[in-house]
TORKOL-4160 file (C-alpha; in steps of 0.2 Angstrom, whole numbers, padded with zeros to 4 digits, m for minus):
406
<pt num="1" X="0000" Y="0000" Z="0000"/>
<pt num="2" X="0006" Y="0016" Z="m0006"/>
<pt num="3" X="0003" Y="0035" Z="0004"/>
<pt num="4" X="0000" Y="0045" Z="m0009"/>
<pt num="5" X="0000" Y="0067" Z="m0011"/>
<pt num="6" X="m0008" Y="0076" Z="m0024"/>
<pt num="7" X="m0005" Y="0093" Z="m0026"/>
<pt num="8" X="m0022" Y="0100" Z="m0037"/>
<pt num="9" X="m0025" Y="0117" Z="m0033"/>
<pt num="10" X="m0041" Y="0119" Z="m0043"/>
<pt num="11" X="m0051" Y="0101" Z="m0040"/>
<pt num="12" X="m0070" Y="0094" Z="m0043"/>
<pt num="13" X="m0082" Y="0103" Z="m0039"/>
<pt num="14" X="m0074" Y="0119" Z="m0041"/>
<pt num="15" X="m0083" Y="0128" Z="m0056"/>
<pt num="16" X="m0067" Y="0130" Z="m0065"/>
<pt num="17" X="m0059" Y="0115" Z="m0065"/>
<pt num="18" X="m0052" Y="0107" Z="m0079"/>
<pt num="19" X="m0043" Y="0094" Z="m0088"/>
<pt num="20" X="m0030" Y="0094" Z="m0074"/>
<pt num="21" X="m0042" Y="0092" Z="m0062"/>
<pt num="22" X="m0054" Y="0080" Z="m0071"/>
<pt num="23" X="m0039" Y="0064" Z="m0073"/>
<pt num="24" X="m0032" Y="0071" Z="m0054"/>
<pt num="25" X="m0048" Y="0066" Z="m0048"/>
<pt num="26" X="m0050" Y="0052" Z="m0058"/>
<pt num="27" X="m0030" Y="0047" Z="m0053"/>
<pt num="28" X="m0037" Y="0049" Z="m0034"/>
<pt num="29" X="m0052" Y="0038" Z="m0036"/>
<pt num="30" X="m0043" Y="0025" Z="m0046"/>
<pt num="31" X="m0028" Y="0025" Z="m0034"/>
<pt num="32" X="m0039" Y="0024" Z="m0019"/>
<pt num="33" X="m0049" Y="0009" Z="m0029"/>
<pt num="34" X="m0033" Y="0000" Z="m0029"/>
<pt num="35" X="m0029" Y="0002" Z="m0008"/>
<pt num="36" X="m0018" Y="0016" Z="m0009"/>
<pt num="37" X="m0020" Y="0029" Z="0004"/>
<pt num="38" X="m0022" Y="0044" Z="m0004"/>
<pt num="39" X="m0023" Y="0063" Z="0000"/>
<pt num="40" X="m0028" Y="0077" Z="m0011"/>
<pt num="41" X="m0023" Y="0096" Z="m0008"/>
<pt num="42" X="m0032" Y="0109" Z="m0015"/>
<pt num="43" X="m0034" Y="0127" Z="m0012"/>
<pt num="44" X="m0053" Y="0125" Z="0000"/>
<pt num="45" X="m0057" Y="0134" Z="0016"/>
<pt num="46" X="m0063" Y="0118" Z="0022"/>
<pt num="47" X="m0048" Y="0109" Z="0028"/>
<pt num="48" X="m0049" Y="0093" Z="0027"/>
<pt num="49" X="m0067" Y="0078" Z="0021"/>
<pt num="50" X="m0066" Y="0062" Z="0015"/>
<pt num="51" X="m0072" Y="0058" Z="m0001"/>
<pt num="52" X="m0074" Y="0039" Z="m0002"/>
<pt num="53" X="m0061" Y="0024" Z="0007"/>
<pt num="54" X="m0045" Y="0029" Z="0007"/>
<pt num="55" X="m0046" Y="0045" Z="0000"/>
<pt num="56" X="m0046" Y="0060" Z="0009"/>
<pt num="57" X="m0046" Y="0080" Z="0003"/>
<pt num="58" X="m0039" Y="0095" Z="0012"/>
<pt num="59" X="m0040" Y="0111" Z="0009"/>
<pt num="60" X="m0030" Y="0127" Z="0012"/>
<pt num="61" X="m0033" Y="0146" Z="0004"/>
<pt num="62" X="m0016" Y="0152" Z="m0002"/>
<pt num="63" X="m0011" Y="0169" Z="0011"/>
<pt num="64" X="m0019" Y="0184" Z="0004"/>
<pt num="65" X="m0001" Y="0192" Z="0005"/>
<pt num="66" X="0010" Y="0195" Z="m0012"/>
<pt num="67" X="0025" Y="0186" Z="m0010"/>
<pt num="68" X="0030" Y="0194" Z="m0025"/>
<pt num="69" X="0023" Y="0211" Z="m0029"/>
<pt num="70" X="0022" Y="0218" Z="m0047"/>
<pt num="71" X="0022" Y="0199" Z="m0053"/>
<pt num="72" X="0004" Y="0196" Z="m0053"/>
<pt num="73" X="0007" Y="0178" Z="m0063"/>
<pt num="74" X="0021" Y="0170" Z="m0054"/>
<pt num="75" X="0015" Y="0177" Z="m0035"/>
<pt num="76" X="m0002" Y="0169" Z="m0040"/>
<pt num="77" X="0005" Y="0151" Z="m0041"/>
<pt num="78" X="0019" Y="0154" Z="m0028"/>
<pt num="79" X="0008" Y="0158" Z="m0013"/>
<pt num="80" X="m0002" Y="0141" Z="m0019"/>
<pt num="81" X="0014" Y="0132" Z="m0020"/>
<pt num="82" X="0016" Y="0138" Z="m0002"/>
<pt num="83" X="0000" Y="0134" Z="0005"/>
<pt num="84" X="0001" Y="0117" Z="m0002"/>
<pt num="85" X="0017" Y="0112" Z="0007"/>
<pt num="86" X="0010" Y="0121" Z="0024"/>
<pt num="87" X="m0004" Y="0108" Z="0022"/>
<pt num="88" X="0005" Y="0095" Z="0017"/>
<pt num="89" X="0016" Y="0098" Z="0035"/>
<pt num="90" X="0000" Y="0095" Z="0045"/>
<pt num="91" X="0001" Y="0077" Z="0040"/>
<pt num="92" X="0016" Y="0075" Z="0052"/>
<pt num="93" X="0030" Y="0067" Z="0046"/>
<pt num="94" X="0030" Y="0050" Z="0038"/>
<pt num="95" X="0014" Y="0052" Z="0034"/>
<pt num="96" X="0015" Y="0052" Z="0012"/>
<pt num="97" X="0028" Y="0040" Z="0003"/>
<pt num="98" X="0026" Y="0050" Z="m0013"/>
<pt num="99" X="0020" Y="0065" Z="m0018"/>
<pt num="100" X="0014" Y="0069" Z="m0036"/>
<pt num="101" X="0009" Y="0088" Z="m0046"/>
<pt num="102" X="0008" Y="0094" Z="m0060"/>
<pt num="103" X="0022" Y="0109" Z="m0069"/>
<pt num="104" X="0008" Y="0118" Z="m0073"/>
<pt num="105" X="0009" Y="0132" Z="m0060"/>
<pt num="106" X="0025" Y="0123" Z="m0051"/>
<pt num="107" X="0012" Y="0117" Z="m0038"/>
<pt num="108" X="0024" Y="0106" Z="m0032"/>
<pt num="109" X="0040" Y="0117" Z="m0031"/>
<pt num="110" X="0038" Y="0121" Z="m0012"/>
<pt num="111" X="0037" Y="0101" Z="m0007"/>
<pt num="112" X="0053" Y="0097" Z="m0019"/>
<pt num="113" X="0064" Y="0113" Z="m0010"/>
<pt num="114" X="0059" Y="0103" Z="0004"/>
<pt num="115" X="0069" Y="0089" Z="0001"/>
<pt num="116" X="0058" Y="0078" Z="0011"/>
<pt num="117" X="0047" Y="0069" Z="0001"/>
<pt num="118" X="0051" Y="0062" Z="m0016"/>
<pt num="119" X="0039" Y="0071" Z="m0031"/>
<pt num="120" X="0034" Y="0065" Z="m0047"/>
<pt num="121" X="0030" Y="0081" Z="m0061"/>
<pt num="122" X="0014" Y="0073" Z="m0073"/>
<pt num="123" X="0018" Y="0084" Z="m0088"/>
<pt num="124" X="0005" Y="0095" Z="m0097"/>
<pt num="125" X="0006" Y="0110" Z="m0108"/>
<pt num="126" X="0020" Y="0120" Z="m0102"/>
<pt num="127" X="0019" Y="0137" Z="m0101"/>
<pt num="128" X="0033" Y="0141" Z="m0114"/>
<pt num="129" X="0019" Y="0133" Z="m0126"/>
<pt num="130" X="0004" Y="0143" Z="m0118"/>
<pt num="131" X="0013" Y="0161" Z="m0121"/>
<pt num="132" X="0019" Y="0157" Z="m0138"/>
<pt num="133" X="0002" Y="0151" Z="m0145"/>
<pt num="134" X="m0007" Y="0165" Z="m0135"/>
<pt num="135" X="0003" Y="0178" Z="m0142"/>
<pt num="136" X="0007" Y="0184" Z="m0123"/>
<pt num="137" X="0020" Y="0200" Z="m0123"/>
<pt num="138" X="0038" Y="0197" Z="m0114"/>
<pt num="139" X="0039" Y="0202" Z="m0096"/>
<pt num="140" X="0049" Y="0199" Z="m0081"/>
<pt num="141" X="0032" Y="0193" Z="m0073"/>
<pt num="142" X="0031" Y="0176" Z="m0087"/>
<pt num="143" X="0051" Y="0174" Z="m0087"/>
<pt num="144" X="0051" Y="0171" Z="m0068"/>
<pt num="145" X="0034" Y="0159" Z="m0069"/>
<pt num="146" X="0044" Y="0149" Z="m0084"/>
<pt num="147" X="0061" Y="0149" Z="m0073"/>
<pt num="148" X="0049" Y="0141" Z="m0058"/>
<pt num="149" X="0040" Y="0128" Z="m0070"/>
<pt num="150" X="0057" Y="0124" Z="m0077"/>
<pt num="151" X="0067" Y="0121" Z="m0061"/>
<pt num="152" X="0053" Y="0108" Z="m0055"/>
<pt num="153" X="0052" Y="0099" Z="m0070"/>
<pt num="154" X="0073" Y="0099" Z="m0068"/>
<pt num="155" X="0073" Y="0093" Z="m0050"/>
<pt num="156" X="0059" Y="0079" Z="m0052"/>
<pt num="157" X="0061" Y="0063" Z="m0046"/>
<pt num="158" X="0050" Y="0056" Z="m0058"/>
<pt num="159" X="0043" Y="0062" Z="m0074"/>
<pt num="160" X="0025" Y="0057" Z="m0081"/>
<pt num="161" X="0019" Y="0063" Z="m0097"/>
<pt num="162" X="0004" Y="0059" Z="m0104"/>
<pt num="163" X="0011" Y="0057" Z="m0122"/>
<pt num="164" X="0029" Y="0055" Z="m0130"/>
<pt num="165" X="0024" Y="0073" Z="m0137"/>
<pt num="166" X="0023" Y="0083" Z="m0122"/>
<pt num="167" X="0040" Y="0076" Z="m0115"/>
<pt num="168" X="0047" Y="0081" Z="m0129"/>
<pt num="169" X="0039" Y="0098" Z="m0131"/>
<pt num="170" X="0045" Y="0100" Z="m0113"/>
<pt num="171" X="0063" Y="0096" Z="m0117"/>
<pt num="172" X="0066" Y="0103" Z="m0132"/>
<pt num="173" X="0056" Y="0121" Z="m0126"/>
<pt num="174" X="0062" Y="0122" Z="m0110"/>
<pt num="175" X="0080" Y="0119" Z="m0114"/>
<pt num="176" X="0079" Y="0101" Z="m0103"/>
<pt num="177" X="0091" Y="0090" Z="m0111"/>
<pt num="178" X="0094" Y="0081" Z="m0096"/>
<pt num="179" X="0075" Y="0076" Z="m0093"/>
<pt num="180" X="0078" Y="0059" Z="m0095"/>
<pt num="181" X="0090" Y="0057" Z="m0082"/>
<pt num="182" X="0078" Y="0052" Z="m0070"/>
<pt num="183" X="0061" Y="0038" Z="m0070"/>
<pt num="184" X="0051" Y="0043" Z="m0084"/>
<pt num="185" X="0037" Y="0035" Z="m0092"/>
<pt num="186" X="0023" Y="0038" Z="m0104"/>
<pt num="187" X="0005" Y="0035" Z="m0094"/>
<pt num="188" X="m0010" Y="0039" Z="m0104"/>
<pt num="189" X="m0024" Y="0050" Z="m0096"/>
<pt num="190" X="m0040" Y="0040" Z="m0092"/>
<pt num="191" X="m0057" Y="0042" Z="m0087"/>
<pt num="192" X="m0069" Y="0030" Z="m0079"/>
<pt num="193" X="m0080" Y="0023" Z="m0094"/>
<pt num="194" X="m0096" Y="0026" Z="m0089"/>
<pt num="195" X="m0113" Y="0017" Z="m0094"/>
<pt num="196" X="m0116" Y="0013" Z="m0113"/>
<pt num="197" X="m0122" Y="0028" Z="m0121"/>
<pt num="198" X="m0138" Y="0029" Z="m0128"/>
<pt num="199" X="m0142" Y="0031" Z="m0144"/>
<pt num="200" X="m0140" Y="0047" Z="m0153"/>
<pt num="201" X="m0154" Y="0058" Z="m0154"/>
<pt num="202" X="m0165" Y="0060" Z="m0171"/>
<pt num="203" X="m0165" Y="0080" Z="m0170"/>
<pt num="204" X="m0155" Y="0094" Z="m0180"/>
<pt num="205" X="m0136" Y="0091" Z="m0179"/>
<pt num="206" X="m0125" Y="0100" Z="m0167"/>
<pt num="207" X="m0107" Y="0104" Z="m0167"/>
<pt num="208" X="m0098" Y="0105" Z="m0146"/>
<pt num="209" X="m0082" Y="0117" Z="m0143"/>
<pt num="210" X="m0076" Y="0113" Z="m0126"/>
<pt num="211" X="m0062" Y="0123" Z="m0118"/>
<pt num="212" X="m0057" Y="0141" Z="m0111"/>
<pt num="213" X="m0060" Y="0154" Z="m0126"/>
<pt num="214" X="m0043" Y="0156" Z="m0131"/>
<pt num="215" X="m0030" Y="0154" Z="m0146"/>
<pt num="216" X="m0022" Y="0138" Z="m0140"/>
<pt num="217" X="m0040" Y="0130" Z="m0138"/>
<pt num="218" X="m0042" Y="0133" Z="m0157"/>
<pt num="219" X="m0058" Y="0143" Z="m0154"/>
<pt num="220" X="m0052" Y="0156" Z="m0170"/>
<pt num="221" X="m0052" Y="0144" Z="m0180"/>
<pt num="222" X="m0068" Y="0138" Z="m0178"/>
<pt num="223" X="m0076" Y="0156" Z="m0178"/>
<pt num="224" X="m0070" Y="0160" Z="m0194"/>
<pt num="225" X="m0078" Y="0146" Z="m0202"/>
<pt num="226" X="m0095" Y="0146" Z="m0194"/>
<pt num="227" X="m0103" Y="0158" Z="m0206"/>
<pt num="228" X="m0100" Y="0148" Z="m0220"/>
<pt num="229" X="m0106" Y="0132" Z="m0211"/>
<pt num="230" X="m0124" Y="0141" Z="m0204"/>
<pt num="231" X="m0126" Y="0148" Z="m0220"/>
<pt num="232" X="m0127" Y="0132" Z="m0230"/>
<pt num="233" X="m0135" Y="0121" Z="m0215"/>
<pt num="234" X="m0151" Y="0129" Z="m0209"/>
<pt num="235" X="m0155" Y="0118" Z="m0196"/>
<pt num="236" X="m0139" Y="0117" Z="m0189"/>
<pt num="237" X="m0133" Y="0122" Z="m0172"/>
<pt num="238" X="m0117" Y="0126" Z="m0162"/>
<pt num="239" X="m0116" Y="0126" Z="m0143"/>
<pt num="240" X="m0098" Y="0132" Z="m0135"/>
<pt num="241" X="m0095" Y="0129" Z="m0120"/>
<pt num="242" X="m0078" Y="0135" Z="m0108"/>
<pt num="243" X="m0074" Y="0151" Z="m0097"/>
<pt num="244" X="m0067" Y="0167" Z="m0108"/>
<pt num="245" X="m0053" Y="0177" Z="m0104"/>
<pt num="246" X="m0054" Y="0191" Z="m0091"/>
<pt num="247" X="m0059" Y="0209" Z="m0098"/>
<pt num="248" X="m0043" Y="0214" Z="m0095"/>
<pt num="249" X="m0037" Y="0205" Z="m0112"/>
<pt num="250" X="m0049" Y="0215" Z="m0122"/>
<pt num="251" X="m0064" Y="0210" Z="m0131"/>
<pt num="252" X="m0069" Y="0191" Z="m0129"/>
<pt num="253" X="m0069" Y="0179" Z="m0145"/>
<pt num="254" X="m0087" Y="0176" Z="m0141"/>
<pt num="255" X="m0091" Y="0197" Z="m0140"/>
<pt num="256" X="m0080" Y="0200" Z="m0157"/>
<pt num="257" X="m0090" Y="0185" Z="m0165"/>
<pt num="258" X="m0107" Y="0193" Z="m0159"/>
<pt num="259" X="m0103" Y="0211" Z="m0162"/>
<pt num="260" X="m0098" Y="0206" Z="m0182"/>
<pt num="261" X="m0114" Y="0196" Z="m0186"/>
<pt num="262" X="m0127" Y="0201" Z="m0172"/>
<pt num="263" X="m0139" Y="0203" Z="m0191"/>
<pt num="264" X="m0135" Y="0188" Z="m0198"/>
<pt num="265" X="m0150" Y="0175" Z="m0197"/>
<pt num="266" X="m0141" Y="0161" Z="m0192"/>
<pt num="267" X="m0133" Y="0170" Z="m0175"/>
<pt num="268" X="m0147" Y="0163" Z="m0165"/>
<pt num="269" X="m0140" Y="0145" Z="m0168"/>
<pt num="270" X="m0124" Y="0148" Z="m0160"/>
<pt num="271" X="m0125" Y="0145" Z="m0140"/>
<pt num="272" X="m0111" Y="0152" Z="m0128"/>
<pt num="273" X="m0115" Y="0142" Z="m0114"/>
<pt num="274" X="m0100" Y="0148" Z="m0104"/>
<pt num="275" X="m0091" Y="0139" Z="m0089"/>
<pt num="276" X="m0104" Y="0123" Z="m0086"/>
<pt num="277" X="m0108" Y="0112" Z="m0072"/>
<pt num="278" X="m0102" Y="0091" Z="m0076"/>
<pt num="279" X="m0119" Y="0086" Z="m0078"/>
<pt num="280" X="m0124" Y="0101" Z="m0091"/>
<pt num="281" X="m0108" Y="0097" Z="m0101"/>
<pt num="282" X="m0111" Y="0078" Z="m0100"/>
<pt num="283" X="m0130" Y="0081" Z="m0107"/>
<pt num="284" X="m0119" Y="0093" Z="m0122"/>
<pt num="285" X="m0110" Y="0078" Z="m0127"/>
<pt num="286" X="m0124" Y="0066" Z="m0126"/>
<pt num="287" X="m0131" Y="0077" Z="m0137"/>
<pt num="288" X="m0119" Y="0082" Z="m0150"/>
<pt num="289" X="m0117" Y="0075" Z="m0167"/>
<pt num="290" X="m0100" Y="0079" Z="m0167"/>
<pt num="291" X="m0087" Y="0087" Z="m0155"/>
<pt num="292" X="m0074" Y="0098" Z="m0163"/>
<pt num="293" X="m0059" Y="0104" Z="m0152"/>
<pt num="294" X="m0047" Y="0112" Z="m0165"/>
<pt num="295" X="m0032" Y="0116" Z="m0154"/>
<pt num="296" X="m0016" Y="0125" Z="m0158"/>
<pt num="297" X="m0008" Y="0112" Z="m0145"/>
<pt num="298" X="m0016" Y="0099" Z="m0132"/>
<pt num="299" X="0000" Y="0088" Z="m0121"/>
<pt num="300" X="m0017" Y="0074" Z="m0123"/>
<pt num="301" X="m0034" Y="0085" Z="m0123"/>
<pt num="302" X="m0046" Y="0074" Z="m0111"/>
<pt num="303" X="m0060" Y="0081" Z="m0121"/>
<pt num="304" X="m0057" Y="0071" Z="m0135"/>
<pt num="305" X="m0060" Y="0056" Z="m0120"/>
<pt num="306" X="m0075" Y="0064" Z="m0113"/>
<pt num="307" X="m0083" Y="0064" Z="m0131"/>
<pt num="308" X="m0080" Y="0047" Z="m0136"/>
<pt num="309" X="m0087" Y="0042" Z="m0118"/>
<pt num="310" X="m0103" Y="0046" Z="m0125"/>
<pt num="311" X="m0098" Y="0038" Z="m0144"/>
<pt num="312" X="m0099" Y="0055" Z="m0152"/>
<pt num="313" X="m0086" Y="0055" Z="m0165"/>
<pt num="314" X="m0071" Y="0071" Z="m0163"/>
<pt num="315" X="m0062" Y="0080" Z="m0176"/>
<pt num="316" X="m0044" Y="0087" Z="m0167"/>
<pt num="317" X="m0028" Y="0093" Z="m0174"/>
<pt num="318" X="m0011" Y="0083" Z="m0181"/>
<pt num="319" X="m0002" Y="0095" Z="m0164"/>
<pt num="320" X="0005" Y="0092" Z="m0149"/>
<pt num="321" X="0000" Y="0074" Z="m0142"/>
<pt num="322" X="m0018" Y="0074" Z="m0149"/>
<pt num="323" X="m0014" Y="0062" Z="m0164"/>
<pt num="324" X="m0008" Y="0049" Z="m0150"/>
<pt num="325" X="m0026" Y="0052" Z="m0142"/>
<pt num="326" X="m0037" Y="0051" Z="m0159"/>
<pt num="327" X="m0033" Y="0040" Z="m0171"/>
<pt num="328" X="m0035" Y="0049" Z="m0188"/>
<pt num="329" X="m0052" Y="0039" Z="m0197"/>
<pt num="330" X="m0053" Y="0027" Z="m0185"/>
<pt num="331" X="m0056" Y="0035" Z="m0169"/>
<pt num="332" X="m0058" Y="0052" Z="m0178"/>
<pt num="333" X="m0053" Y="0065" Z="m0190"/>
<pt num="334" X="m0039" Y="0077" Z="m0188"/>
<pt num="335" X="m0033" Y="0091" Z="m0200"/>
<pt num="336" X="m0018" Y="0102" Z="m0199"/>
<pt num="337" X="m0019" Y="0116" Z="m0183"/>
<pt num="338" X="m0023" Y="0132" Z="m0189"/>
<pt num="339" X="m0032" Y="0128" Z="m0205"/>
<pt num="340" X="m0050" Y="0134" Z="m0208"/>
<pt num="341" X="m0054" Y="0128" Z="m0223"/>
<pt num="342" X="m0048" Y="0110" Z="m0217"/>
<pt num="343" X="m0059" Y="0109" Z="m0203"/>
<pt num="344" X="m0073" Y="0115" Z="m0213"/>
<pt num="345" X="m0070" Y="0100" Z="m0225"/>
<pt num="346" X="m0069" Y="0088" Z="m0210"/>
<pt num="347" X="m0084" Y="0093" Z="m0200"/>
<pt num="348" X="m0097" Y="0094" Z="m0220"/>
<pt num="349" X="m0085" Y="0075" Z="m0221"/>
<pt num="350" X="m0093" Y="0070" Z="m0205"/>
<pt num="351" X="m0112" Y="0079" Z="m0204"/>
<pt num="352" X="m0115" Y="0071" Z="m0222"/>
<pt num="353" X="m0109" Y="0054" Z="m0217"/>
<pt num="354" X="m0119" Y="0046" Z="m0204"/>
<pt num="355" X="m0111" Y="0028" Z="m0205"/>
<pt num="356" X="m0094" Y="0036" Z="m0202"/>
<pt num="357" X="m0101" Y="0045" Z="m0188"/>
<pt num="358" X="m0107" Y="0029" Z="m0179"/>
<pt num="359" X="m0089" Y="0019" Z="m0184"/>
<pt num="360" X="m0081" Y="0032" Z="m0176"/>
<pt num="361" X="m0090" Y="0035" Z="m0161"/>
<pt num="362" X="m0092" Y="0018" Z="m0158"/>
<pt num="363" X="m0072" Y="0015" Z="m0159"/>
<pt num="364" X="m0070" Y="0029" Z="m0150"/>
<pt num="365" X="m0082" Y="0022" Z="m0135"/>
<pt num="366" X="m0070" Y="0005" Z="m0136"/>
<pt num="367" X="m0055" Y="0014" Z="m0133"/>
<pt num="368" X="m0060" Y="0022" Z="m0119"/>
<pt num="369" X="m0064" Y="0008" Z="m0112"/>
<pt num="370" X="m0047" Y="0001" Z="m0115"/>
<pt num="371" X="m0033" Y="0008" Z="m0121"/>
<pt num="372" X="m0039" Y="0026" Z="m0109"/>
<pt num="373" X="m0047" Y="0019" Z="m0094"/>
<pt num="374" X="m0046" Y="0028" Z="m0077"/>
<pt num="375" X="m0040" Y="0009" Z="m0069"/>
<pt num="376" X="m0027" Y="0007" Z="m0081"/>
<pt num="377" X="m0020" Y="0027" Z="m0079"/>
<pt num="378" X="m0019" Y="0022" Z="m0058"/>
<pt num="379" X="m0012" Y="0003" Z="m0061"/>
<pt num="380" X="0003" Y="0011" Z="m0071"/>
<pt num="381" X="0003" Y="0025" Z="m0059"/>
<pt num="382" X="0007" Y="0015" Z="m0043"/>
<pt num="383" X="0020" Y="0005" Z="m0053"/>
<pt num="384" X="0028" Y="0022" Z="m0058"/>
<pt num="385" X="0029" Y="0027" Z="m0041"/>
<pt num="386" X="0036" Y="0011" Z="m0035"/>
<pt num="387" X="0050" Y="0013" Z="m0047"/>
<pt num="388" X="0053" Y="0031" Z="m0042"/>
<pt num="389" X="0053" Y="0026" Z="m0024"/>
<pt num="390" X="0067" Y="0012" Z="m0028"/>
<pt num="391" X="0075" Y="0025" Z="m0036"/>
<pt num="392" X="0077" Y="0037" Z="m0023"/>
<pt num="393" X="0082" Y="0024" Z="m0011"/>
<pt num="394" X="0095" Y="0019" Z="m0023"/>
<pt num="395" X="0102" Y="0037" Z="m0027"/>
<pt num="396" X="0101" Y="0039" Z="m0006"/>
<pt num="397" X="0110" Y="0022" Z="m0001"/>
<pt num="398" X="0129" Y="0028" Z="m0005"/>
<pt num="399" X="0127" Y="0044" Z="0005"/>
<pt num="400" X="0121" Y="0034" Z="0018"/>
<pt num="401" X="0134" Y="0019" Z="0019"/>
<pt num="402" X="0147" Y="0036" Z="0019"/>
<pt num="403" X="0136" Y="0045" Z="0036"/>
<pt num="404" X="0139" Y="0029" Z="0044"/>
<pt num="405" X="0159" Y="0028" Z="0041"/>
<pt num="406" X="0170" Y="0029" Z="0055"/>
């Protein structure tokens, strides 16, 4: 039996979580399926419930206080990373065998300055990607954010990444050439199956984004096409659903969209549905003919998973780690990033071909109940974190042998 640490600052059922905190809670659950004690810390004002057998969540605010004034970014994530180590410490010592966090916001970074507790880094998008494909302006403020994510990718005990794309992404962005230097495998994401979906509904087609409404997320690209798709497909409908950026990045894509075609007859068939609860976006999926996720970039994209859950077929893009996810033409489609009138042809592919939607989104719904399963994510997990353990005590045993000479 393992005692497990998951570091998750934004977790289920906050309103905002994510993908990273969709397979942290499905890695909890899976871990604590298998017997493994398991604790989850998140940022909560209520410190600590339990959430099933062997599974326990705790919660701490990060101090209101700026650590680091004028930095807005990099202060954000480091009074979390803070916070989470504090309660971390309340466990007592002994208390976790492994701790595991994602680079994305260093969440760990304060537990591996520690020295204490060994920390496996799961991989996602890093932030060298994020600013590139969102066109963010240089400043001191992202420098010091990426020089944090960097030095806890560096100093891991144990690297995961979801795909063989985003391990390389993060050596070759962020200048890791040593990244393989310690325990690292490849673990797909997974998610728990679910019921057999029912069929589809006979009613007018409908096309699902999912994901915040930014550049990386493809949502562009989808915009520029959607007048021509309405137009020619009167009954048609669009429903988007993910949080926008704050005002202070200027209009919203969904206020730019509406503010250029609030005349146009089909405007009324495109749904911004916002930042949704699990049960609305399950019923959006189980609804949708199609799901099409256009991104820039995906280190895996769990919403390709989510879709074929409910057998709805996906079109994605050949970037990142999502062609190691879909399967182009059996799974789903995927066209090049960044290519409009591609995506067009691959959505009018799909709405005019119902077999090839059924092939696809029944294949889909077989590989996530094999190849992307939640149980087979944690199974592989605990191996990895035995391995890391070994490791560690391997790395630690000559320093030892040498305290212990006379």
């Amino acid at each position: 039996m393992l005692r497990v640490g998951l570091i998750c600052r934004i977790y289920p059922p906050h309103p905002l979580a994510g993908g990273i905190s969709t397979y942290m809670r499905e890695l909890a659950q899976g871990l604590a399926a298998l017997g493994h004690d398991v604790h989850v810390f998140t940022e909560s004002r209520v410190p600590v419930r339990r959430a099933g057998p062997n599974l326990s969540i705790h919660g701490r605010p990060p101090d209101p206080l700026p650590l680091l004034p004028g930095m807005p970014h990099t202060d954000r994530h480091l009074r979390w990373a803070v916070a989470a180590t504090d309660c971390i410490a309340t466990l007592g010592a002994g208390a976790l065998d492994i701790v595991e966090s994602a680079n994305w916001g260093f969440e760990g970074l304060g537990v591996q300055r520690g020295g204490r507790l060994p920390v496996v880094v799961r991989l996602v998008t890093p932030l060298t990607v994020v600013r590139t494909t969102e066109r963010w302006q240089p400043s001191a403020d992202l420098d010091a954010a990426v020089s944090l994510e960097r030095w806890s990718i560096a100093h891991a005990n144990g690297l995961i990444g979801s795909t063989t794309a985003v391990l390389d992404t993060a050596r070759e962005t962020m200048r890791l050439e040593s990244i393989r230097s310690v325990p690292c495998a490849r673990i797909p994401l997974g998610i728990a199956p679910g019921p057999p979906p029912a069929p589809k509904p006979a009613r007018p087609a409908r096309l699902l984004f999912v994901g915040r409404l930014e550049r990386r997320k493809g949502i562009h690209t989808l915009l520029e096409i959607l007048p021509t798709l309405l137009d020619a497909r009167p009954s048609l409908h669009v429903d988007v659903a993910g949080a926008e950026l704050g005002a202070e990045a200027g209009p919203t894509a969904r206020e730019r969209f509406l503010a250029e075609h609030r005349r146009a007859r089909w405007v009324d068939r495109v749904h911004f549905h916002g930042s949704v609860s699990e049960a609305a976006l399950d019923a959006l999926y189980a609804e949708a003919t199609i799901l099409v996720a256009p991104s820039l970039y995906e280190s895996f994209g769990l919403i390709y998973l989510e879709a074929m859950r409910h057998g709805t077929p996906v079109i994605g893009c050949r970037a990142g780690g999502v062609p190691e996810v879909v399967h182009d033409g059996e799974t789903g489609l995927l066209v090049p990033p960044d290519d409009p009138p591609a995506l067009l042809a691959a959505i009018t592919r799909l709405l005019d071909d119902p077999a090839l939607r059924a092939r696809l989104g029944a294949a889909g719904r077989r590989s996530v109940e094999t190849e992307f399963s939640a149980q087979r994510m944690a199974e592989r997990t605990a191996e990895f974190y035995r391995e890391v353990l070994a490791d560690v005590r391997r790395s630690r045993a000559p320093a030892t042998a040498a305290a212990r000479q006379p």
